[in-house]
C-alpha positions in Angstrom: 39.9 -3.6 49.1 40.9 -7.3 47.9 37.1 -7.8 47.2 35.8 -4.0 46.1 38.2 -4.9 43.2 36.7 -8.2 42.9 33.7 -7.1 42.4 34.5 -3.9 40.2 36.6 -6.7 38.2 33.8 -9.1 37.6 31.4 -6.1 37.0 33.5 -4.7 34.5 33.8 -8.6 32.9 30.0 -8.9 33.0 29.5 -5.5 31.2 31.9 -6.8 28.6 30.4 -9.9 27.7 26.7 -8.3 27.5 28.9 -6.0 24.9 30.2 -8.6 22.9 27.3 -10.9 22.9 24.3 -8.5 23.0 23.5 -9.3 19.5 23.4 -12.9 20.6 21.7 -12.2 23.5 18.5 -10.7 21.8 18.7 -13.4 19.3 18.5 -16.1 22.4 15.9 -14.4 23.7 13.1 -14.8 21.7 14.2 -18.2 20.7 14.3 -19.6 24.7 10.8 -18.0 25.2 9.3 -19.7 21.7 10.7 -22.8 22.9 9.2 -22.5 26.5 6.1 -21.7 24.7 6.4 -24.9 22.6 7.6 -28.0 25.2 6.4 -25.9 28.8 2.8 -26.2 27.7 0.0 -28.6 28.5 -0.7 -28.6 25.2 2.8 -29.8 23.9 1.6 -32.9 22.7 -0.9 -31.5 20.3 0.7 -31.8 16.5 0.6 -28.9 14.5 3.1 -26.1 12.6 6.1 -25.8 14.6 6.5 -21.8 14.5 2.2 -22.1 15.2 3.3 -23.5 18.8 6.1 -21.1 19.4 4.6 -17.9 19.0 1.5 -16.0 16.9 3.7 -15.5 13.9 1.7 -18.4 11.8 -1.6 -17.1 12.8 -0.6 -13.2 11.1 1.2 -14.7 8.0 -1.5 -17.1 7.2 -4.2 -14.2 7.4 -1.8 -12.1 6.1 -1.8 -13.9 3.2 -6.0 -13.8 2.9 -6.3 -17.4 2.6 -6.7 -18.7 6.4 -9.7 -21.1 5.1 -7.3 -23.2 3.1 -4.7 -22.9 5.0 -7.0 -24.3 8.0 -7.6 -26.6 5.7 -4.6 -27.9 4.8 -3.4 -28.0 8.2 -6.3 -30.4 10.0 -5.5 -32.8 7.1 -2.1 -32.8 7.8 -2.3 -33.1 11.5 -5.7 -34.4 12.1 -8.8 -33.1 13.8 -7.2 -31.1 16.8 -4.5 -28.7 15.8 -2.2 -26.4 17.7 -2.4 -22.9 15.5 -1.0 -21.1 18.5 1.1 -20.9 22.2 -2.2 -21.8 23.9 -4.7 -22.6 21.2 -6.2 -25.2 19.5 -8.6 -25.7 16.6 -10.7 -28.7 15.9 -12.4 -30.0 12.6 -15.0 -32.2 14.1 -18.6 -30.7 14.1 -18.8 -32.1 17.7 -16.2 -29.7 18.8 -18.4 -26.7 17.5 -21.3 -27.3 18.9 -19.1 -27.5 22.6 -17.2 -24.5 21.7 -20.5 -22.5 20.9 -22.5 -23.6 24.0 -24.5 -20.9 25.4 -23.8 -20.6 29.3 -21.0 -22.9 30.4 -18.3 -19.8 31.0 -16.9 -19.9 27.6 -15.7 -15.9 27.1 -14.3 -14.2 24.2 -10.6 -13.9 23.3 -9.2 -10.6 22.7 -9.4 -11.0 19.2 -12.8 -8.5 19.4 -11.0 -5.6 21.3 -9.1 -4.0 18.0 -12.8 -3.6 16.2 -14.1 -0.1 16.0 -15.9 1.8 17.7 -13.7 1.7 20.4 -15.9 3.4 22.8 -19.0 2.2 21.6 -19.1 -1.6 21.4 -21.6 -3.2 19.3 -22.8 -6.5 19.9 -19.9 -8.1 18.0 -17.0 -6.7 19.7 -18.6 -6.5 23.4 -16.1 -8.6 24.9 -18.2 -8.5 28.6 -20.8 -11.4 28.7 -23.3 -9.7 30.7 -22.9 -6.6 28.4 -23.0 -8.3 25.5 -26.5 -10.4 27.0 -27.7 -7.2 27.0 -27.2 -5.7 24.0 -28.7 -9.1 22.0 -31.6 -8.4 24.3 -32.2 -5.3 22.4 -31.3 -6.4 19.1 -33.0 -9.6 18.5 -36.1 -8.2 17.2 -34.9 -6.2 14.8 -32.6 -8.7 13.6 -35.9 -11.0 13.3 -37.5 -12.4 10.2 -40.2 -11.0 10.9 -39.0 -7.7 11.1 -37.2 -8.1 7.9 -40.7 -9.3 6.4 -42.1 -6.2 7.0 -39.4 -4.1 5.1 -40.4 -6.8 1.9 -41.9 -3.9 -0.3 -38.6 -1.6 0.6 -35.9 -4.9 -0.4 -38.0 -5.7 -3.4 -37.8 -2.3 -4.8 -33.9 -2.8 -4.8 -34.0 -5.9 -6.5 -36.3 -4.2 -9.6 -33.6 -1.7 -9.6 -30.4 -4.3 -9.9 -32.5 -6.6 -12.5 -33.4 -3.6 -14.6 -29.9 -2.2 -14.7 -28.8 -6.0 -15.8 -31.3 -6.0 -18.4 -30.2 -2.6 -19.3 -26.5 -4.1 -19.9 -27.7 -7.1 -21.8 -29.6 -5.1 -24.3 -27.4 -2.3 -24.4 -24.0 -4.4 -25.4 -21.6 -2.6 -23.2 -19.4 -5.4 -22.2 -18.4 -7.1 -19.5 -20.1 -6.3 -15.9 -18.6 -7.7 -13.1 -21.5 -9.1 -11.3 -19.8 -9.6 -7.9 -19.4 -5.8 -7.9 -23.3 -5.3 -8.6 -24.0 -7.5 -5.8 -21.8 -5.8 -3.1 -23.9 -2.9 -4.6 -27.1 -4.9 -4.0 -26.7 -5.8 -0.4 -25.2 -2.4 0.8 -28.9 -0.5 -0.7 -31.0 -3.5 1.0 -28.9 -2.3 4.0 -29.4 1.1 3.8 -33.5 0.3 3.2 -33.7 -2.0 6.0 -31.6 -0.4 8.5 -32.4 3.8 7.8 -35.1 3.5 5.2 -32.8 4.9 2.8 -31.3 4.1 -0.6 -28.0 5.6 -1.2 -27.2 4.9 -5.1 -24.8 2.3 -5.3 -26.9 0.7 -7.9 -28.0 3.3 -9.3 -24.6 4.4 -10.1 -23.0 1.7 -10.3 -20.0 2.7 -8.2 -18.9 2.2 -4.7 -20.4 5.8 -3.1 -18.0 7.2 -1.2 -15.3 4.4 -0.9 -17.8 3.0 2.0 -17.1 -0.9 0.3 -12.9 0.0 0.0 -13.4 1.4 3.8 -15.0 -1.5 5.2 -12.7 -4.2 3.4 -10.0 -2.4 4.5 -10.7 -1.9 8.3 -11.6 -5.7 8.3 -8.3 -6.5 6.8 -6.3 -4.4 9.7 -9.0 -6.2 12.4 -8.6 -9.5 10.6 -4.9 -9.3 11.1 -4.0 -7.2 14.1 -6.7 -9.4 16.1 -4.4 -12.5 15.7 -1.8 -10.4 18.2 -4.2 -7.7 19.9 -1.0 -5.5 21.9 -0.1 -4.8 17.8 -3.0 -2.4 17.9 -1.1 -0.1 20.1 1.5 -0.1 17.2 -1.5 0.7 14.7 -4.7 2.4 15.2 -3.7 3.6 19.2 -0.1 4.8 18.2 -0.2 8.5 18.3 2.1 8.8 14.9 -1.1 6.6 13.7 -2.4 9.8 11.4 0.9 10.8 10.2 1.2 6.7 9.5 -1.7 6.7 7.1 -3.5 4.4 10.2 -6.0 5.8 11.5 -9.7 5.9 11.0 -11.2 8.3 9.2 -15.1 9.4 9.8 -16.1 8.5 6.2 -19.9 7.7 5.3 -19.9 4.2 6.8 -19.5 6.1 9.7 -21.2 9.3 8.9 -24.5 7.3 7.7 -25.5 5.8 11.2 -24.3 9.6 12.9 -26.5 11.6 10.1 -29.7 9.4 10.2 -29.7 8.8 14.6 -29.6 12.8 14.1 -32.1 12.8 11.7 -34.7 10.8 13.7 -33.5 12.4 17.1 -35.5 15.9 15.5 -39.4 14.0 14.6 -41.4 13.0 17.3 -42.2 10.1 15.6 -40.8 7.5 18.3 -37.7 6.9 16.5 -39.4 6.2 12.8 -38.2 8.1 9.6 -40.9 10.1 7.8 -41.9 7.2 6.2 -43.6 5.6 9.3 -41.7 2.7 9.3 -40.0 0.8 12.0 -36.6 0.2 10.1 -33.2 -1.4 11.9 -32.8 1.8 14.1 -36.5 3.0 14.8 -36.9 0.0 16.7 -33.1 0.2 18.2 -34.3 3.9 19.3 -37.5 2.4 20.5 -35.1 -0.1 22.7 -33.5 3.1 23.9 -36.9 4.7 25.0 -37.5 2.2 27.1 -34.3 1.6 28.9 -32.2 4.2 28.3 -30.0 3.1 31.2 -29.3 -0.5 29.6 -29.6 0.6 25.7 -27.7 3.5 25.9 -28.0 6.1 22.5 -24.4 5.3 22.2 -25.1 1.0 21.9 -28.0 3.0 19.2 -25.4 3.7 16.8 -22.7 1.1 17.8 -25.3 -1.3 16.6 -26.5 0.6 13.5 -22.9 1.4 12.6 -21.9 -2.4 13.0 -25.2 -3.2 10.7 -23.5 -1.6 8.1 -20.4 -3.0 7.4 -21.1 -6.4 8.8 -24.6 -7.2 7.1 -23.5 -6.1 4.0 -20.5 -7.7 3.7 -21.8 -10.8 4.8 -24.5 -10.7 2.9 -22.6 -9.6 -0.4 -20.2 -12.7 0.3 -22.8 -15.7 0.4 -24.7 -14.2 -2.9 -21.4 -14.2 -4.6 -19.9 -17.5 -3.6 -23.6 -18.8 -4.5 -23.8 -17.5 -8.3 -19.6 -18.4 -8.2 -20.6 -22.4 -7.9 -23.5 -22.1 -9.9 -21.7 -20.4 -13.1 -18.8 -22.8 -12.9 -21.6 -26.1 -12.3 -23.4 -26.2 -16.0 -25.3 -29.4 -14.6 -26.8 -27.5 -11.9 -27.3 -24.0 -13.4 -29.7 -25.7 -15.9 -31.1 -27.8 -13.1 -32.2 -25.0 -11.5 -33.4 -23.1 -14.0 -35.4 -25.9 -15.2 -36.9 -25.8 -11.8 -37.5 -21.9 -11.7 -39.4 -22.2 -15.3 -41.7 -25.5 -14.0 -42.8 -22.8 -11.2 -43.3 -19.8 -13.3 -45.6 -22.3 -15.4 -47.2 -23.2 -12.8 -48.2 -19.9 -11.5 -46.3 -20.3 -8.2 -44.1 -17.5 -8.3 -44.7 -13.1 -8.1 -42.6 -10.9 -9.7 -40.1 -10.5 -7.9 -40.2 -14.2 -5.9 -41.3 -13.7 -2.8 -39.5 -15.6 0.3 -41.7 -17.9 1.1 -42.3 -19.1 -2.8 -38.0 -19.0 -3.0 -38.7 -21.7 0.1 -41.0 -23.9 -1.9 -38.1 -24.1 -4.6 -35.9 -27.2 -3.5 -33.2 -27.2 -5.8 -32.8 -23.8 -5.4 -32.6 -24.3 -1.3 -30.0 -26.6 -1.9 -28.0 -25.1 -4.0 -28.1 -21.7 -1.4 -27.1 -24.7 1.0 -24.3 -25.7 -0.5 -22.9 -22.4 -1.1 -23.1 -21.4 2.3 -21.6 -25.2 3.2 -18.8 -24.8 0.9 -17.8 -20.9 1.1 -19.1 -19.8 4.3 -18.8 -15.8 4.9 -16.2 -15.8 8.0 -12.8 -17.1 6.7 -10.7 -16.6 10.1 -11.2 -19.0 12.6 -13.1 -18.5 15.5 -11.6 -18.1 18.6 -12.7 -18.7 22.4 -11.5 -18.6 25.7 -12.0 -21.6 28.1 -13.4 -20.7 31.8 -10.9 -21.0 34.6 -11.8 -24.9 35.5 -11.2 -26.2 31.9 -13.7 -27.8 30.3 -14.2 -31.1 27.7 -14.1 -30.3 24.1 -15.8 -33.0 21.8 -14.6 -35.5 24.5 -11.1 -33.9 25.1 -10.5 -32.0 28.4 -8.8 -29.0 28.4 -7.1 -26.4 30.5 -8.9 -23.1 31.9 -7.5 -20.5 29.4 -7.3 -22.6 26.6 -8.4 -20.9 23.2 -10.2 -22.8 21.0 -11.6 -22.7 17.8 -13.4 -23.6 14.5 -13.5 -22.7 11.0 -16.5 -23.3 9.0 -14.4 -23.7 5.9 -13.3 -27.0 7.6 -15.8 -28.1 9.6 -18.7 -28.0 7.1 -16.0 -30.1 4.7 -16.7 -33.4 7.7 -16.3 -36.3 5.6 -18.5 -38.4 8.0 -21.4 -35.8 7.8 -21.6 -34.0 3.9 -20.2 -37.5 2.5 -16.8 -38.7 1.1 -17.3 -35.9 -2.1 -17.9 -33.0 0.7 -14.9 -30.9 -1.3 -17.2 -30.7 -4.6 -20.0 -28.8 -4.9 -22.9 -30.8 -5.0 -27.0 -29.4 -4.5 -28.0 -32.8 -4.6 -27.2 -33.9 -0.7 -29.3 -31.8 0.7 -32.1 -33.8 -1.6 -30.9 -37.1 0.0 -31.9 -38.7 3.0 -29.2 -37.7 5.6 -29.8 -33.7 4.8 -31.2 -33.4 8.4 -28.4 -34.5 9.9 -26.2 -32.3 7.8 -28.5 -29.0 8.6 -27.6 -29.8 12.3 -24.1 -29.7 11.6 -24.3 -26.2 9.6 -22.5 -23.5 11.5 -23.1 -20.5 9.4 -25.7 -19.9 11.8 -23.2 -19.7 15.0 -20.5 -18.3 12.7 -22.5 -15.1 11.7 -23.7 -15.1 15.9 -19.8 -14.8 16.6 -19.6 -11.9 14.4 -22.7 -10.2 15.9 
């Protein structure tokens, strides 16, 4: 009986202390496991924000924010060229480290950063997280992501740009004001994209308005993606909760959505091996020509994965680099009239069609490096870019690493490498790429790998 009551009596203590100090017991909690995250890790000695090593919280309030490029920034020249952003990550400045962390072949997987992308069900080449699934879809995709696939649809893009260079004439002569010129560019790239990928125009510059929210859609669904991705699980609290349409969360079919549906239907009823009526071999007659002839590997539902991924991710990328080039041009007086000092010398000459074809916009130089620059400078992806170490570990520009490790680049820092783009690699400046070291700084461009991460 002596130790019945004991117990009961040291039960009945225990219960009372979790009562008085529960609050200080969920407090304690988190704060023990941040600091085990922090000091228990083989990656403690890495400098870097101190809440950034403790848990994910930097990574949302930095993107959050929708400045993660300078805040990357700032960071790697406060700590130096390998930063701790996270628990178990890492992100490096040096160019070095980027080519390592984007090697083809040598087990390095992606995070789970892709996972909270849409379509779900369908994975596009982007957000296939599988390798050997994701091999397999470039497989299927790499000719008609081609230049010369987009060569052929010339006549199609240069009809667009007659149409945005005659309604910018029509507001110069007309005197109506200010245009915002960003917005007629987002307007630009989303009717190339419907032309190159559906062989079909659907208005935005003819209206001049965003048709059916598809822009709003798309920067808002990269916003939730952008920021749920930097803690995945948070997607059960979003999109997967199943209060998410009474939360104002979840995704509704609008026309980014219904335009690769409503034109794979359209072509599914012609016999015309996946073309339009048109003839031509667009974006998705040549995806549904990948279906036809492995319809177990390129299933119709990787068809309109792809297409619907085409959408939103080439027009937005697109729309971002033509804006961030005429940004630094307009506020650069020494190079705006640079350049067009070089455009008239070629019109002169003879050298150029109406509109500039892209092989006479390659014989431009000035031109090439001032598109250089922009992309340099203001690169399309802002977040970094995350990836997942194989199970043995591996060296990272010299530096080994744990299997598991995430690591990561961001262009905005990486293309800003003092000891590649030059001591001045913060201004904007079209003249390096004239100088004699622009090789070397075209092997260190990452737009390329960054816009490979996203597809």
């Amino acid at each position: 009986m002596a130790q019945d009551s004991l117990v009961t009596t040291l039960y009945t203590d225990a219960v009372q202390f979790m009562k008085s100090y529960f609050l200080l017991f969920l407090i304690s909690l988190p704060i023990a496991r941040g600091l085990f995250k922090r000091y228990g890790s083989p990656l403690r000695g890495y400098p870097g924000p101190f809440l950034a090593s403790c848990s994910r919280i930097w990574r949302l309030w930095v993107t959050y924010n929708g400045r993660s490029e300078h805040d990357h920034i700032h960071v790697h020249r406060k700590y130096g060229p390998i930063v701790r952003t996270g628990p178990n990550e890492l992100s490096f400045a040096s160019p070095e480290a980027a080519k390592d962390i984007f090697a083809v072949g040598k087990g390095i997987q992606k995070t789970d950063f892709y996972w909270v992308f849409p379509p779900a069900e369908s994975p596009d080449v982007f957000t296939e997280i599988r390798e050997w699934k994701h091999a397999q879809l470039k497989r299927f995709t790499v000719q008609p992501y081609s230049l010369a696939s987009m060569q052929k649809m010339a006549p199609a893009i240069e009809d667009v740009e007659r149409e945005l260079i005659d309604k910018l004439d029509s507001f110069a002569k007309g005197g109506k004001g200010t245009v915002d010129l960003g917005d007629y560019l987002h307007f630009f790239a989303f009717d190339v994209l419907g032309e190159v990928a559906f062989s079909h125009r659907y208005g935005f510059i003819r209206t001049g308005t965003d048709v059916d929210g598809c822009i709003k859609y798309i920067d808002e669904v990269q916003w939730y993606d952008g920021f749920v991705g930097q803690v995945p699980w948070l997607h059960y609290l979003g999109r997967l909760n199943p209060l998410a349409p009474y939360l104002g969360l979840s995704l509704k079919a609008v026309q980014v959505t219904r335009m690769a549906l409503e034109e794979l239907g359209k072509r599914k009823q012609l016999d015309n091996n996946g073309r339009p009526a048109t003839g031509q071999d667009d974006l998705l007659a040549q995806l549904i020509q990948g279906h036809s002839r492995a319809p177990d590997k390129f299933t119709e539902a990787d068809v309109f994965a792809v297409a619907h991924g085409a959408i939103g991710a080439g027009s937005d990328s697109t729309a971002s680099t033509m804006q961030s080039f005429f940004h630094l041009l307009l506020n650069s007086p020494a190079s705006y009239e640079k350049l067009v000092d070089e455009i008239n010398a070629a019109h002169a000459k003879g050298t150029l069609s109406d509109p500039v074809s892209a092989s006479e916009a390659q014989d431009l130089p000035y031109f090439q490096a001032c598109l250089m620059e922009a992309m340099r400078l203001r690169p399309a992806v802002g977040l970094n870019i995350y990836r997942k170490l194989p199970p043995e570990g591996m060296h990272i520009d010299g530096t080994y690493l744990p299997g598991g490790t995430e690591v990561a680049v961001n262009g905005w820092v990486v293309h800003r490498d003092k000891t590649v783009f030059g001591q001045d690699a913060d201004d904007y400046r079209p003249e390096r790429w004239l100088e004699a070291n622009a090789k070397e700084m075209h092997r260190h461009m990452y737009q390329g790998e960054i816009w490979r991460y996203w597809r």
